[in-house]
Backbone bond lengths (Angstrom), bond angles and torsions (degrees), N, CA, C in turn:
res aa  C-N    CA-C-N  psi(-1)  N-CA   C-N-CA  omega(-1)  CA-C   N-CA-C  phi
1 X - - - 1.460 - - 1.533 109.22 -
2 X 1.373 126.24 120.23 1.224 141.51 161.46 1.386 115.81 -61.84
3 X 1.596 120.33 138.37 1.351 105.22 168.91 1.302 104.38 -129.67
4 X 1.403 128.47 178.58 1.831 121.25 -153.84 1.527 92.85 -75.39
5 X 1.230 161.07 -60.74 1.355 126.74 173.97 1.269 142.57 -61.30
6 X 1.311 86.41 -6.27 2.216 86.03 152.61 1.224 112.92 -82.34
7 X 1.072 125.75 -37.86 1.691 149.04 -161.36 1.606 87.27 -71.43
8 X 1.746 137.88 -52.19 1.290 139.47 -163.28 1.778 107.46 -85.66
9 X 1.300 103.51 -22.07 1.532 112.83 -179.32 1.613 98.51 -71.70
10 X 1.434 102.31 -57.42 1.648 99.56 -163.39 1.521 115.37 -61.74
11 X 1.650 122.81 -18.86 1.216 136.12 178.59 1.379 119.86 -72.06
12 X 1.387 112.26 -21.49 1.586 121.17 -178.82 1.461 121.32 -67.03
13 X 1.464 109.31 -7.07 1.598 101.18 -176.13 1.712 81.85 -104.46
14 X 0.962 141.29 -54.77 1.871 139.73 -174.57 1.571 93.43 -43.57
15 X 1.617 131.94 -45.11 1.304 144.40 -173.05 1.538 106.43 -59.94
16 X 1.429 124.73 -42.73 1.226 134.79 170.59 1.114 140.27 -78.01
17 X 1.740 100.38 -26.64 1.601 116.43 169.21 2.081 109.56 -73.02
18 X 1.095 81.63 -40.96 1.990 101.27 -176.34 1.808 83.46 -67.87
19 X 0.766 173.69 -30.61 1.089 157.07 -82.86 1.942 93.40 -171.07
20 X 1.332 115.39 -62.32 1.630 110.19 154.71 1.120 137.24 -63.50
21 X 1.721 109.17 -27.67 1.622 108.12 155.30 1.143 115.20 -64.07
22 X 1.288 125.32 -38.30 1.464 109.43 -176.00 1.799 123.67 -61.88
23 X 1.353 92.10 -35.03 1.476 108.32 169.82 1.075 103.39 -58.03
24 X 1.291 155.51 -83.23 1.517 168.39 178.98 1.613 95.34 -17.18
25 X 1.385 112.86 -54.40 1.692 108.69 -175.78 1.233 118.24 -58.87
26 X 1.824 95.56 -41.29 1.949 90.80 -175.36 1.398 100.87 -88.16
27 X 0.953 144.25 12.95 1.903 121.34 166.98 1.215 86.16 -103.29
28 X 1.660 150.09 -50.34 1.414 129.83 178.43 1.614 115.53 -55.22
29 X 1.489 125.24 -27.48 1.359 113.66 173.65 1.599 116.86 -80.76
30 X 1.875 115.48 -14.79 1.180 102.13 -163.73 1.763 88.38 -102.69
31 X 1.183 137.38 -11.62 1.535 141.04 -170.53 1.871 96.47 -81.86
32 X 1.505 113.48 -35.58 1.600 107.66 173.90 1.156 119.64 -70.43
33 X 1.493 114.79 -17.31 1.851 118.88 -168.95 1.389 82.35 -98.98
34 X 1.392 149.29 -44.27 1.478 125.94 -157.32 1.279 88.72 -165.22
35 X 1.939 96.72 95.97 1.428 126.23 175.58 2.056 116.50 -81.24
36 X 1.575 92.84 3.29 1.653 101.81 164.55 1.362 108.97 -67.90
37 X 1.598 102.40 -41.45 1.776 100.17 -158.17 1.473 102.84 -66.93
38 X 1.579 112.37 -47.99 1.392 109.27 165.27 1.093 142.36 -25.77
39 X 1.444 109.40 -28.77 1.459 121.27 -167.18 1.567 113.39 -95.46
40 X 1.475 84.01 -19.90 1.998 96.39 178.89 1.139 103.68 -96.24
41 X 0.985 134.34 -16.48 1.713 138.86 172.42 1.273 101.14 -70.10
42 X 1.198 113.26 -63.60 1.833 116.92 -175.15 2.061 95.87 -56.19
43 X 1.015 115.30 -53.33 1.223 105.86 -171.69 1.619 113.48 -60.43
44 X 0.977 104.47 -42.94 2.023 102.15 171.33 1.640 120.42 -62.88
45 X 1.240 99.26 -8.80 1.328 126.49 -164.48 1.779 104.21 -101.40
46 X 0.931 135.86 -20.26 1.200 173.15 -169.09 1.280 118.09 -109.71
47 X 1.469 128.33 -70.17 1.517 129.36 166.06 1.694 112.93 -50.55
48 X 1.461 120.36 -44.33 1.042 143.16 -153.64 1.887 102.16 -82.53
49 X 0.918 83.84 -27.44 1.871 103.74 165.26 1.287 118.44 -89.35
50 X 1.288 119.12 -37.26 1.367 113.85 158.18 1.457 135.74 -80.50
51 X 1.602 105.18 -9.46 1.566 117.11 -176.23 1.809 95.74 -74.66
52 X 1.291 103.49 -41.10 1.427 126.53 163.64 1.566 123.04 -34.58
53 X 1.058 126.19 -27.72 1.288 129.49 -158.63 1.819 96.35 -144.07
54 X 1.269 117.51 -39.33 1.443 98.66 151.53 1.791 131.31 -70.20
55 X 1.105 117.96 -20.21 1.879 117.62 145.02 0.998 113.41 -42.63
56 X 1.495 118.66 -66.07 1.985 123.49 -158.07 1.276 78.55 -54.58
57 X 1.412 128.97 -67.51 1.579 118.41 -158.18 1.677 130.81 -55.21
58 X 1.133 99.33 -28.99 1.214 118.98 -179.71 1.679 128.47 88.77
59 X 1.373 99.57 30.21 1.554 121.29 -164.44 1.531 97.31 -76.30
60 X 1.039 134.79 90.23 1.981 128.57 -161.02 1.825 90.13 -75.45
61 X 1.632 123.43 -51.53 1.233 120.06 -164.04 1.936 108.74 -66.21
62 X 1.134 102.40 -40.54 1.815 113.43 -179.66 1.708 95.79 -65.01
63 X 1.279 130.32 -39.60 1.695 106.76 179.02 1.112 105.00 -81.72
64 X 1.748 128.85 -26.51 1.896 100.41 168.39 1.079 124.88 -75.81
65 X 1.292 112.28 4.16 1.737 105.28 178.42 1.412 99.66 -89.34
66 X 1.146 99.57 -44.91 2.047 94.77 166.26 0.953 132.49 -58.84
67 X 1.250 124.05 -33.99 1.517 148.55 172.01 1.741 95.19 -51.34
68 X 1.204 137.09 -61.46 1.078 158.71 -173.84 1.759 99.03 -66.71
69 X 1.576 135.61 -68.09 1.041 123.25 165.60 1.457 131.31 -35.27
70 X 1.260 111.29 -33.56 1.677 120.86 -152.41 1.746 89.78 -94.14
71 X 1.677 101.93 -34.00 1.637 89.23 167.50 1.288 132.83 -49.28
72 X 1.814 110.73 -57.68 1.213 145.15 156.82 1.428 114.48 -29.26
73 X 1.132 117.96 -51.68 1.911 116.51 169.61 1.613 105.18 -57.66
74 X 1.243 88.12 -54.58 1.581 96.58 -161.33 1.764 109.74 -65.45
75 X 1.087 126.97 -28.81 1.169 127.00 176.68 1.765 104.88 -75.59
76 X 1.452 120.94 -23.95 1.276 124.04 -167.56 1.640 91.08 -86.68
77 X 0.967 121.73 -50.63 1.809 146.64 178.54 1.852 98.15 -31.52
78 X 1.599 121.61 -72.98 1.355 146.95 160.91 1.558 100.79 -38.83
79 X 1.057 141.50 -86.20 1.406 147.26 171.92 1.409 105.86 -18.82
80 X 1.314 110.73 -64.06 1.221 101.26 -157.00 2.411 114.85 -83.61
81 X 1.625 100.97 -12.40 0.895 114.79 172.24 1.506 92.73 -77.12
82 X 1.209 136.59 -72.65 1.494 110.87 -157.04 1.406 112.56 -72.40
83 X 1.123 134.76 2.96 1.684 147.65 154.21 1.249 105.94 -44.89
84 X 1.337 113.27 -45.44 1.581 110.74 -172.43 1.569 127.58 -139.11
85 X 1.258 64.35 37.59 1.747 89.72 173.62 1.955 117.90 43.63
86 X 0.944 97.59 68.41 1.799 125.12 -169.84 1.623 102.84 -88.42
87 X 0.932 162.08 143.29 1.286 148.77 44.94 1.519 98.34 77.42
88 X 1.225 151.27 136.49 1.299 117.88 153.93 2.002 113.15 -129.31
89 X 1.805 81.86 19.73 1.325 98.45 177.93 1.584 98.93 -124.63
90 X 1.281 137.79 41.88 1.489 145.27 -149.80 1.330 106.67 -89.61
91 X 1.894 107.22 -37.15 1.481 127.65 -158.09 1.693 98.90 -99.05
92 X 1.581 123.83 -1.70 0.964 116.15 -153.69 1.539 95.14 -117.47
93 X 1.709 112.21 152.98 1.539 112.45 -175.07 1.863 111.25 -72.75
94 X 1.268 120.30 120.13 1.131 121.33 -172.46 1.647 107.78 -103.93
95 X 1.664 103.73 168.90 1.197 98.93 166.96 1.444 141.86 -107.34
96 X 0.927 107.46 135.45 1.830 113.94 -172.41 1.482 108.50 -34.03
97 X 1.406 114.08 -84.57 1.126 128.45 170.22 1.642 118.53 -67.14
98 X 1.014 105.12 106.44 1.702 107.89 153.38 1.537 130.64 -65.69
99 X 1.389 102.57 -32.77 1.894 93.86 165.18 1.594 122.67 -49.60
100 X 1.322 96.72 -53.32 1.505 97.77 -166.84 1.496 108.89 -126.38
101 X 1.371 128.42 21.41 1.590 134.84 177.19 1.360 107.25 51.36
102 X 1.046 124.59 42.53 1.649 133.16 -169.98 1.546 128.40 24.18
103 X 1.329 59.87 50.08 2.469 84.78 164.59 1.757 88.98 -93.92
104 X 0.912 132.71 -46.87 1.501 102.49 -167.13 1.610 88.97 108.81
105 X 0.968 124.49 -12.02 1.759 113.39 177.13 1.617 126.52 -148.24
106 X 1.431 123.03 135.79 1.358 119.59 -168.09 1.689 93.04 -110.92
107 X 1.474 97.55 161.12 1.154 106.76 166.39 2.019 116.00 -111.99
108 X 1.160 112.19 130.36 2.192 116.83 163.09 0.743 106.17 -69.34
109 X 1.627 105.48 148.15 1.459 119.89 177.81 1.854 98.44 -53.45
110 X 1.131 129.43 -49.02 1.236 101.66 164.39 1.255 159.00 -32.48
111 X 1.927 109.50 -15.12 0.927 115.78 -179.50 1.538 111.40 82.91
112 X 1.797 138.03 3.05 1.168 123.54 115.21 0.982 159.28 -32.37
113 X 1.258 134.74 93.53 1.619 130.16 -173.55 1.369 109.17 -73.45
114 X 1.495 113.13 145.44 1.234 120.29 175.82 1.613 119.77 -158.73
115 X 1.276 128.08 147.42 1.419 113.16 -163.29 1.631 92.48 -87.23
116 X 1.730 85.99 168.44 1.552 115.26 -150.44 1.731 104.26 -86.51
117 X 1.544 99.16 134.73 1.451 93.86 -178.69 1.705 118.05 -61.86
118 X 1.566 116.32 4.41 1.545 125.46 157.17 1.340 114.62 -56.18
119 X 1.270 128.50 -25.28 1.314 116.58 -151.14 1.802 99.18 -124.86
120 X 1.441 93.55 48.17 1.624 103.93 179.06 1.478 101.96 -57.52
121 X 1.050 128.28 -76.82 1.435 124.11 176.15 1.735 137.90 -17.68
122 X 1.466 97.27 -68.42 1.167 96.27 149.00 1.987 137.89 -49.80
123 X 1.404 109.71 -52.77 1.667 104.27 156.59 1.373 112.65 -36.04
124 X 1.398 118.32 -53.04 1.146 113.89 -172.52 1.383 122.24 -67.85
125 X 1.182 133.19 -17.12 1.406 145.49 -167.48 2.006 92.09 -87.10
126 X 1.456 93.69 -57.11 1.782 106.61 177.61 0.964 108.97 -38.10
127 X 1.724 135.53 -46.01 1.066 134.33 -169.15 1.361 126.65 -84.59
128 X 1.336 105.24 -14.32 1.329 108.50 -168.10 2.311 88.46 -89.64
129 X 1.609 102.50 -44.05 1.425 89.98 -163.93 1.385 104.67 -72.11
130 X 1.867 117.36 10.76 1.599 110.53 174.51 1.644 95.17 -98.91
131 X 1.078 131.64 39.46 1.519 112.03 158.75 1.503 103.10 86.14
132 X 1.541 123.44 7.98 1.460 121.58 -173.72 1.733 119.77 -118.62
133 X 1.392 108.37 24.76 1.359 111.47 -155.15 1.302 73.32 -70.94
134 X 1.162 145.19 -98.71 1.235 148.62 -126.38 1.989 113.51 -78.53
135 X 1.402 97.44 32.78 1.565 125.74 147.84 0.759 139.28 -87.75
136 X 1.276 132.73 3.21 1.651 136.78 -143.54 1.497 108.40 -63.01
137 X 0.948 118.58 -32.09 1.722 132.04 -168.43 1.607 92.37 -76.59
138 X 1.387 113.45 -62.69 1.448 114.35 -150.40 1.919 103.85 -53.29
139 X 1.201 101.13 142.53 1.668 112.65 -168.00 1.391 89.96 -152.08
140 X 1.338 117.65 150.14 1.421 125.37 170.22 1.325 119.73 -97.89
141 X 1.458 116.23 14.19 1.556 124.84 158.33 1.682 136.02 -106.17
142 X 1.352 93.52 6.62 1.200 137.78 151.10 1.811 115.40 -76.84
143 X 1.381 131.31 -24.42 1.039 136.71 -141.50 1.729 98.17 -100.62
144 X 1.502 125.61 100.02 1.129 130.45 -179.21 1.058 146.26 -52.26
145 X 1.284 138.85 65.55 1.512 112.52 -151.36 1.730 114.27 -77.67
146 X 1.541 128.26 0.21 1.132 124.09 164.65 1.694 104.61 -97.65
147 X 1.105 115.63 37.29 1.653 101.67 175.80 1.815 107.09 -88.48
148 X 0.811 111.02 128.79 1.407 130.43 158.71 1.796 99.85 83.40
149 X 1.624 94.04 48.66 2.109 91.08 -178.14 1.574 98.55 60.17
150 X 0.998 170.48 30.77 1.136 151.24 132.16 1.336 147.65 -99.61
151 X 1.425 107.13 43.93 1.279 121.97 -159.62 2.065 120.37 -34.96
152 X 1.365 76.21 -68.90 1.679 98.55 178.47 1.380 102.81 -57.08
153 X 1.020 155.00 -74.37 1.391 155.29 -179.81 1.303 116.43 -16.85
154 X 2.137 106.13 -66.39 1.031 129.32 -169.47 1.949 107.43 -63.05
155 X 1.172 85.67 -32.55 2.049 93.07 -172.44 1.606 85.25 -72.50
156 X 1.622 123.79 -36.77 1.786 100.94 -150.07 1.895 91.26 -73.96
157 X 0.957 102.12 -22.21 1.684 107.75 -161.78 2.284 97.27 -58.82
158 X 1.637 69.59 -55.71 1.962 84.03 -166.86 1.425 95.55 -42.14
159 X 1.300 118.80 -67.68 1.579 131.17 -167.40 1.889 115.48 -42.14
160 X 1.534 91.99 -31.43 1.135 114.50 -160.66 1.779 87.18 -68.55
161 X 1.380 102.90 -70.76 1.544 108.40 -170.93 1.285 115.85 -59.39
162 X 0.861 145.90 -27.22 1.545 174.26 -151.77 1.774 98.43 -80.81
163 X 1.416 117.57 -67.80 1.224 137.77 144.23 1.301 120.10 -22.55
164 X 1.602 127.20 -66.19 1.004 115.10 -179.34 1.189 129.75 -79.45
165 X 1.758 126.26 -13.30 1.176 129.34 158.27 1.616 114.63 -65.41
166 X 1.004 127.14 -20.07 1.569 129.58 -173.65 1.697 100.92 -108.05
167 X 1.183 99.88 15.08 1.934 107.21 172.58 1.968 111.12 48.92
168 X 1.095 94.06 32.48 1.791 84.28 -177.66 1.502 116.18 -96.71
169 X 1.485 96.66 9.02 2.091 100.44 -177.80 0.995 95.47 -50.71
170 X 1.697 118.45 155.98 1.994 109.32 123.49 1.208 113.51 -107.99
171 X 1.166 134.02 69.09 1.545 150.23 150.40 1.444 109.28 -75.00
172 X 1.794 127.43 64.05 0.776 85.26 169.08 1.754 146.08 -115.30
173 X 1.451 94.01 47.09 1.665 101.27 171.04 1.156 125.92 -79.49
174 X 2.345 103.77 -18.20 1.328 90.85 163.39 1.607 120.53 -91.87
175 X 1.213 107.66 1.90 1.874 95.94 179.34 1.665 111.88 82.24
176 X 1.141 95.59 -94.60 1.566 111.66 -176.67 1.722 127.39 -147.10
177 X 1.063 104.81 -18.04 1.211 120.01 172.08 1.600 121.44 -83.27
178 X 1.159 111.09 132.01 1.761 99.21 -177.84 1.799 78.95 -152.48
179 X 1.623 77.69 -179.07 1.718 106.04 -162.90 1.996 98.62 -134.75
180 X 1.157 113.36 125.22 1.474 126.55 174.01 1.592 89.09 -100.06
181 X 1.172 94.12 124.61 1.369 104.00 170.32 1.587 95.34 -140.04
182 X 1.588 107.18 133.98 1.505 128.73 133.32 1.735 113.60 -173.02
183 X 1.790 103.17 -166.63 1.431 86.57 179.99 0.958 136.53 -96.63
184 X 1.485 120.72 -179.69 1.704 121.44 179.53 1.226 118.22 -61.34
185 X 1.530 97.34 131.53 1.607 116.77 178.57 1.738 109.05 102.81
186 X 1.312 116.66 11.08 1.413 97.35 -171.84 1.792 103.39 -128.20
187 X 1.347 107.49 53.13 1.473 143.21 178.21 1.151 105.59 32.33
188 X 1.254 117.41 76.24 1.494 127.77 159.22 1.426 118.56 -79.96
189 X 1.227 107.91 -33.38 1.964 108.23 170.23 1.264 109.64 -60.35
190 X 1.721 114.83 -52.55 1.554 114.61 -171.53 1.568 107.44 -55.70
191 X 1.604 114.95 -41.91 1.284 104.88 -171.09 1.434 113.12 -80.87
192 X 1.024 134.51 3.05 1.353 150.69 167.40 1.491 100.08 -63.63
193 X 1.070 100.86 -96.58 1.567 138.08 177.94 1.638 92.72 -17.89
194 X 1.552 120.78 -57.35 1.412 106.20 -159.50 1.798 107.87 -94.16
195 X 1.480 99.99 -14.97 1.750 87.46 167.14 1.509 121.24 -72.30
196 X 1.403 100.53 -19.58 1.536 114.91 -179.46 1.748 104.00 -48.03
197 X 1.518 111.04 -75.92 0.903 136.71 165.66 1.600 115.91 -30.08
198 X 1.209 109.63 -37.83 1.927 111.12 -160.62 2.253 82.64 -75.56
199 X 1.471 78.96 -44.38 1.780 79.60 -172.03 1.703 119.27 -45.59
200 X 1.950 96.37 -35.88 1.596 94.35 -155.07 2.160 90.10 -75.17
201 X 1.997 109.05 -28.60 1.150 102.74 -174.23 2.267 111.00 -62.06
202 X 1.039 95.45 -21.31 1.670 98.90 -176.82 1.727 99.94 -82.54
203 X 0.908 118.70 25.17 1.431 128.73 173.64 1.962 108.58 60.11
204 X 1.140 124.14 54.50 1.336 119.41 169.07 1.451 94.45 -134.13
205 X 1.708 94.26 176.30 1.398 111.99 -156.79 1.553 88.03 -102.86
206 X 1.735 116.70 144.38 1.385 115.39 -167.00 1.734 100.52 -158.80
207 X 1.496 108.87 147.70 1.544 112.17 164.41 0.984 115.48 -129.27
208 X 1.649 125.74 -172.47 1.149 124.52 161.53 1.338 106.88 -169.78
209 X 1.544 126.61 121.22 1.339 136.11 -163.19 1.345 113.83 -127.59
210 X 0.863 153.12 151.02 1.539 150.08 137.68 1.537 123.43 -71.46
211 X 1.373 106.01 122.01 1.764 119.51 -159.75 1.999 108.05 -22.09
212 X 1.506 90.12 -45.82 1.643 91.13 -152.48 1.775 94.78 -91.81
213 X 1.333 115.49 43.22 1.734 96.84 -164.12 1.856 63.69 -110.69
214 X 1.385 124.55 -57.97 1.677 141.47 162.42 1.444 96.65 38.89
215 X 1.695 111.37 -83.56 1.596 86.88 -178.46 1.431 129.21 -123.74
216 X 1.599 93.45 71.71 1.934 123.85 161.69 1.626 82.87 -114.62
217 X 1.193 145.41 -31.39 1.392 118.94 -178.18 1.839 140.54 -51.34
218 X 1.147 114.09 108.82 2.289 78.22 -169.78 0.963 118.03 -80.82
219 X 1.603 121.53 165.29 0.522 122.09 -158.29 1.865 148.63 -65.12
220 X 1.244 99.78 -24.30 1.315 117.94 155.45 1.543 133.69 -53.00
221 X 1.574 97.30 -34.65 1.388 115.13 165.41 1.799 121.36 -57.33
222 X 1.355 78.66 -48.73 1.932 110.91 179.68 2.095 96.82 -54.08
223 X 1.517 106.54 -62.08 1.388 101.49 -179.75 1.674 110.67 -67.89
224 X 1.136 127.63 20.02 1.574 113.01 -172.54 1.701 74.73 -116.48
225 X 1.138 122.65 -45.11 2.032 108.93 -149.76 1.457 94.08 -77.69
226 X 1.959 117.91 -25.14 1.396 86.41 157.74 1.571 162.10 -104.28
227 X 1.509 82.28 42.70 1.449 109.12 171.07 1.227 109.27 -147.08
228 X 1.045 128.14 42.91 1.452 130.11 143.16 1.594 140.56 -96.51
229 X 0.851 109.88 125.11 1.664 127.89 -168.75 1.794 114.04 2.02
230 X 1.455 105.60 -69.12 1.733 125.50 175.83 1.876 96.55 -128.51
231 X 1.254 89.11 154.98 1.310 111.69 166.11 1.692 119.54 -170.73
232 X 1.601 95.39 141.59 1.195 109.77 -177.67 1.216 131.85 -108.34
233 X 1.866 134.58 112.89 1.066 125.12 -157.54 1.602 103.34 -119.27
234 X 1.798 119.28 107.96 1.309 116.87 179.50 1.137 124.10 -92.57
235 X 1.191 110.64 156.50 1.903 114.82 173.74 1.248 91.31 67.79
236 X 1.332 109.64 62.42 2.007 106.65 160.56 1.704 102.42 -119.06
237 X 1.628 87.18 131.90 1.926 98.97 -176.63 1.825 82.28 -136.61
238 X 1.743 90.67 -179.41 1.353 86.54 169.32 1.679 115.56 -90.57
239 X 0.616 137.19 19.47 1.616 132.48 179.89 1.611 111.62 -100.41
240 X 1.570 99.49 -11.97 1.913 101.49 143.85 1.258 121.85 -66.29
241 X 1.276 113.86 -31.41 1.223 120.67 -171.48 1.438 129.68 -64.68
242 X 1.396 85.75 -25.98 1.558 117.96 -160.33 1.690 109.02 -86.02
243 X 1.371 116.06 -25.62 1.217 118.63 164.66 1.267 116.40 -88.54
244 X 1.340 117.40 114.26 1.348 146.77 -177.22 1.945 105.85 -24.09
245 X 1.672 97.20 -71.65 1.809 100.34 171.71 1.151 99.69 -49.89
246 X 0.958 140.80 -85.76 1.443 156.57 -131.71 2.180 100.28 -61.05
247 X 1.230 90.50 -28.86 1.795 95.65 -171.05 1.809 72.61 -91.19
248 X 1.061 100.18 -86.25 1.321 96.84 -161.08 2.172 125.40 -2.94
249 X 1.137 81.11 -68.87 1.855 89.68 155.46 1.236 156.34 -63.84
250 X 1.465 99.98 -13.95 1.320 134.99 160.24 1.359 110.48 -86.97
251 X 1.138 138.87 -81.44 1.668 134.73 150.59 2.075 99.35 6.88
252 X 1.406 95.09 -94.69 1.276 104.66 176.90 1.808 136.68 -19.91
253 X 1.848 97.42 -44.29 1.195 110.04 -163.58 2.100 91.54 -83.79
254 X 0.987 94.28 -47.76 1.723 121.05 179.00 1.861 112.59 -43.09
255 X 1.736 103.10 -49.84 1.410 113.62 -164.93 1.934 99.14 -77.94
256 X 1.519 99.21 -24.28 1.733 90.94 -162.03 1.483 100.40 -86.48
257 X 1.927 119.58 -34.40 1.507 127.16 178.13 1.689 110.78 -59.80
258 X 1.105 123.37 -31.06 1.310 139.51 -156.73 1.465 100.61 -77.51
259 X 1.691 101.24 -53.60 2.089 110.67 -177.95 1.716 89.48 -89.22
260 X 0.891 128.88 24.33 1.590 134.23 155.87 1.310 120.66 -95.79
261 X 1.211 128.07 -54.59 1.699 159.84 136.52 2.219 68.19 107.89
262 X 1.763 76.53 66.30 1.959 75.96 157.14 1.953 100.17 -119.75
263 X 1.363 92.28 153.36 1.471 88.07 -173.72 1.132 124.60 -84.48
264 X 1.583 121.01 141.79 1.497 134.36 -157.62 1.435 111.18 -127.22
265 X 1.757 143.31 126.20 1.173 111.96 -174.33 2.050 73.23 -125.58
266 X 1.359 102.81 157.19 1.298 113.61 166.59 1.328 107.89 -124.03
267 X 1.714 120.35 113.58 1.237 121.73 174.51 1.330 123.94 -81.98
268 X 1.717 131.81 153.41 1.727 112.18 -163.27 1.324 73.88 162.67
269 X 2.014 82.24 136.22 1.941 97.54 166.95 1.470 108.54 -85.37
270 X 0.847 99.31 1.08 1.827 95.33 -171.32 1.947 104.37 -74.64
271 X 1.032 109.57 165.09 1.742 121.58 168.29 1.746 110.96 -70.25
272 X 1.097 104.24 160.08 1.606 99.52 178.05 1.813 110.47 -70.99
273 X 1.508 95.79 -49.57 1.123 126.18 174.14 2.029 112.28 -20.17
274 X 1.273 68.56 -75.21 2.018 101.30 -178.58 1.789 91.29 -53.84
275 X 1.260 112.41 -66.64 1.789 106.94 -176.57 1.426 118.60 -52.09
276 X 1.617 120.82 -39.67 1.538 102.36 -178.86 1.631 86.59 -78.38
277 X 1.192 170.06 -47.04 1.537 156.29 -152.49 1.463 121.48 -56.46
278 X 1.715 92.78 -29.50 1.447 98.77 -160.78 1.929 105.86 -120.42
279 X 1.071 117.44 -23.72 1.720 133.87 170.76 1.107 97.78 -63.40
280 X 1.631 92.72 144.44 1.433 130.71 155.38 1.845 102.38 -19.46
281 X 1.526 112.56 142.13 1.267 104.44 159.17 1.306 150.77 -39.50
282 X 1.734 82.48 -57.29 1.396 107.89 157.77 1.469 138.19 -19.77
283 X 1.852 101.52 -68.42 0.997 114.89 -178.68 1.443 113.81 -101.48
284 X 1.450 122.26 -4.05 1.517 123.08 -177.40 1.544 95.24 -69.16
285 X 1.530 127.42 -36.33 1.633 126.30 -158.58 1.791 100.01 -80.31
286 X 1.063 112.78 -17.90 1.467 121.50 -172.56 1.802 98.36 -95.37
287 X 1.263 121.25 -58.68 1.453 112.23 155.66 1.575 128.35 -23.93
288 X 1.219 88.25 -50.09 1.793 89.07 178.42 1.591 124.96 -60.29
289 X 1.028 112.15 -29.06 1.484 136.39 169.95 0.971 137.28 -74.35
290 X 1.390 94.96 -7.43 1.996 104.77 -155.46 1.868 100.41 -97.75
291 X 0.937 122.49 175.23 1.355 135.70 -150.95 1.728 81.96 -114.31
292 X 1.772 118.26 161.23 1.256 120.34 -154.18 1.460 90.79 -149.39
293 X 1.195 112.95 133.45 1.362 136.80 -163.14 1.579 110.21 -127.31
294 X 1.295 132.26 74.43 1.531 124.80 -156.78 1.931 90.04 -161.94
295 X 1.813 100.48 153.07 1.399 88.85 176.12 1.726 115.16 -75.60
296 X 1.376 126.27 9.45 1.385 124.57 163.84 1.768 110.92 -84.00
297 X 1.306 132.95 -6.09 1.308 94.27 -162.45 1.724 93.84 -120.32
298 X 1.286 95.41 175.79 1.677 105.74 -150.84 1.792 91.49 -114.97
C-alpha cells in the first residue's frame, strides 16, 4: 500500500522530465521567433568551449581574451533579450506549479502543510489504496453540520474526530484508540470516509475499512494499516468479534496501533458500554479504555 508521500516521491522524476520538455519547447519556440539570439547562444557556446581547452593548455593570455569575448556576447545576448521583450529565464528549467514549486506540498498561513491541489491524481490514487476507491463523491465540504436538526452536536462530533486524527486530544487514558459511537443513518461513514481523506490531503498515511471486509484484506496490506498514521474501522459491533478470524485480526491490528499510540477510531451504532459487555475478551479490555467519540461525551 502506497501512501501520498510515496505516491509524491515517485512523481518527482516524471515532475522533472515534464519540466525539461517544457524547457526544450520554449528555447525551440523562442530561437524560431529570433534566430539572432540563436546565433549568440551558439557563439557563447563556442567561445566557452574554447576558454575550455585554452585552460587544459595553459594559455593564461588566450583565456583573457576569451574571458573578455564571452563578456561581449553576453552583454550583446542581455541587450538584445530585453529589446524584445524575452523571457530572460526562457532557457532555464522552470516550475510547473507555482503553489508549491513542485514539492507536491503548500504550506497556510497557519503554518499547516498540506499537499498541493496539483497533485489531484495522485490524492486520488491515495485514496483509493486507503480503502476509499469507492468514495469518490464523499468530500468533507459536503459535510453538514445542520443535517438532521443537529447542528451543534454534528459540528462537536466532526471537531471531535478531526482532533483525533491530527493527535491533539488530552485523553490520555484512551491513548489512541477511541470509539464513534451513534445511530444508524446519521452519516458516520461519510464522516469517516472524509476525515480519512482530509488526513491523506495533510500529507499522512491513512485507511479506512469496514470491520468485516478484515479478512479479504492481504496480507501485506494488513501489515501497512498497522502502522499507519490514522485508521478507520467501520461497522464494528460485537458479533465481529465473535468470529474467531475476524477477532483474531482485529486483536492483532488493535494490539500493535495501541503500543504505537497511532490513532484508531472504531465506528459502530452500538454504545461503548454494550461493546465492552458483549466483545471478544480481547477486545472488550481494550474497549474499556478507549476514548469516546459520541454527542454525549465531554
Amino acid at each position: 500500500m502506497k501512501t501520498i508521500n510515496e505516491l509524491i516521491r515517485e512523481s518527482l522524476t516524471e515532475v522533472k522530465a515534464a519540466r525539461e520538455i517544457r524547457r526544450e519547447e520554449r528555447i525551440k519556440r523562442v530561437y524560431e521567433e529570433f534566430p539572432e539570439l540563436k546565433k549568440l547562444d551558439e557563439e557563447i557556446v563556442n567561445l566557452r568551449g574554447s576558454r575550455f581547452i585554452a585552460v587544459i593548455d595553459g594559455d593564461e593570455p588566450l583565456v583573457k581574451r576569451l574571458d573578455i569575448s564571452i563578456e561581449e556576447y553576453q552583454a550583446k545576448r542581455e541587450r538584445f533579450i530585453k529589446l524584445n521583450k524575452i523571457d530572460p529565464d526562457f532557457d532555464e528549467e522552470q516550475c510547473i506549479c507555482d503553489k508549491c514549486e513542485d514539492t507536491g506540498y503548500t504550506k497556510g498561513s497557519d503554518g499547516t502543510v498540506k499537499v498541493c491541489s496539483c497533485r489531484k491524481k495522485e490524492l486520488e490514487s491515495s485514496y483509493e489504496f486507503g480503502g476509499m476507491g469507492d468514495y469518490t463523491s464523499y468530500k468533507m465540504k459536503n459535510y453538514r453540520d445542520d443535517y438532521l436538526g443537529d447542528a451543534a452536536n454534528r459540528k462537536k462530533i466532526k471537531n471531535q474526530i478531526l482532533k483525533v486524527m491530527l493527535g491533539m486530544t488530552d485523553n490520555t487514558e484512551a491513548n489512541s484508540l477511541w470509539v464513534y459511537s451513534s445511530v444508524p443513518q446519521t452519516g458516520k461513514t461519510f464522516l469517516a470516509v472524509c476525515v480519512c481523506k482530509t488526513a491523506i490531503n495533510l500529507g499522512k498515511g491513512a485507511y479506512y475499512a469496514k470491520c468485516e471486509d478484515l479478512n479479504s484484506i492481504g496480507s501485506d496490506t494488513l501489515e501497512d494499516i498497522k502502522r499507519i498514521d490514522f485508521l478507520v474501522l467501520d461497522d464494528f459491533a460485537d458479533s465481529v468479534t465473535l468470529n474467531p478470524a475476524l477477532a483474531s485480526v482485529l486483536n492483532s491490528i488493535l494490539e500493535v496501533r495501541i503500543a504505537a499510540k497511532l490513532q484508531t477510531i472504531l465506528v459502530t451504532s452500538f454504545s461503548r458500554s454494550e461493546l465492552v459487555s458483549k466483545c471478544d475478551m480481547r477486545i472488550s479490555g481494550k474497549l474499556s479504555k478507549a476514548g469516546l467519540i459520541s454527542k454525549e461525551s465531554r
